[in-house]
C-alpha positions in Angstrom: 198.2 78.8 93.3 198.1 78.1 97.3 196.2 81.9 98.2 197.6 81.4 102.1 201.1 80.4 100.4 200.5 83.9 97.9 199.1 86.0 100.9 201.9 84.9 103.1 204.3 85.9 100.4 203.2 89.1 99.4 203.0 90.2 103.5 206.6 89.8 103.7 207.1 92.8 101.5 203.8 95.2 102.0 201.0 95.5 104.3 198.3 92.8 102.4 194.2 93.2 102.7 192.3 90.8 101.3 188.7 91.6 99.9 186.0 89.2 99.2 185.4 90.7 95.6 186.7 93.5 93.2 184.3 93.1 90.8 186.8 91.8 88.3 186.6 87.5 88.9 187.9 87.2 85.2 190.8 88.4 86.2 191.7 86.0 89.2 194.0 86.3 91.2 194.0 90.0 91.5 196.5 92.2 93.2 196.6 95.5 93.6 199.7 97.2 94.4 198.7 100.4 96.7 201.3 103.9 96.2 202.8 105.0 99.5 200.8 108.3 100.7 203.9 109.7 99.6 203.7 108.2 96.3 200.1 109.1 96.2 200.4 113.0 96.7 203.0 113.3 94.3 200.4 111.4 91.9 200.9 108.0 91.8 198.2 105.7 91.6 197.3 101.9 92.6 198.2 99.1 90.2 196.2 96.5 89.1 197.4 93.0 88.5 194.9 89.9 87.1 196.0 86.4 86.3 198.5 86.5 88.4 198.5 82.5 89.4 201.9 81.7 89.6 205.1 81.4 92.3 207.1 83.9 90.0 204.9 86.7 89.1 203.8 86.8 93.1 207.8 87.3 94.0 208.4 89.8 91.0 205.1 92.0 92.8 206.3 91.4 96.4 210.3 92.4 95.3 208.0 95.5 93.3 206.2 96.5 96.2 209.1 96.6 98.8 211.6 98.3 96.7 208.3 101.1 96.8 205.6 100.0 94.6 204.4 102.8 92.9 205.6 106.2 92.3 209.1 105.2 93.9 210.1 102.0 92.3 209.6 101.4 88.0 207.5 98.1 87.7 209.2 95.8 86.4 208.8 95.2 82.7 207.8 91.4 83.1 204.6 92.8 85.2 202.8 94.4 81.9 201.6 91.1 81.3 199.7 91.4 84.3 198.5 95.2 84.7 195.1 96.2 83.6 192.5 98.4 84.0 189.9 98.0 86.0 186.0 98.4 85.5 184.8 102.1 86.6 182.3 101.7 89.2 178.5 101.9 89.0 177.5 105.3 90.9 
C-alpha cells in the first residue's frame, strides 16, 4: 500500500495525523478512526483498525469516517475484520 496514496485518501474524508508509532507494528497499517467531540461526550470512543493494506478497506474507513465515524455512523460490517484492541499503556 502507497502510505502518501492512503494518507491522501483518508484526508479527503476526516482530518488525518500521522504518528511515528502506536506501539502496535504487528498490526500495520493502523488507523484509528477518532469520534466527533460530539460523539465522544455522548460516549463514543476511537476505533482501531490493523492490517489495513489495501485500496478497498482504506475507501470503506474514509466513506466510515465522513458519513461520522463513530458514535454517528454504524461501521460498516466489512471493517470487523480490521478492528482490534489495542495494548493498554505502561504507566
Amino acid at each position: 500500500m502507497d502510505h502518501a496514496q492512503q494518507t491522501a485518501r483518508l484526508a479527503e474524508s476526516a482530518p488525518v495525523r500521522i504518528a511515528a508509532c502506536l506501539g502496535v507494528c504487528e498490526h500495520a497499517n493502523v488507523i484509528v478512526v477518532q469520534p466527533s467531540a460530539a460523539a465522544r461526550a455522548a460516549g463514543a470512543r476511537p476505533v482501531w483498525l490493523g492490517l489495513v493494506n489495501d485500496r478497498d478497506a482504506t475507501d470503506d474507513i474514509a466513506a466510515w469516517a465522513k458519513a461520522g465515524g463513530p458514535g454517528v455512523a454504524p461501521c460498516p460490517d466489512i471493517l470487523d475484520l480490521y478492528v482490534f484492541t489495542p495494548p493498554r499503556r505502561a504507566r
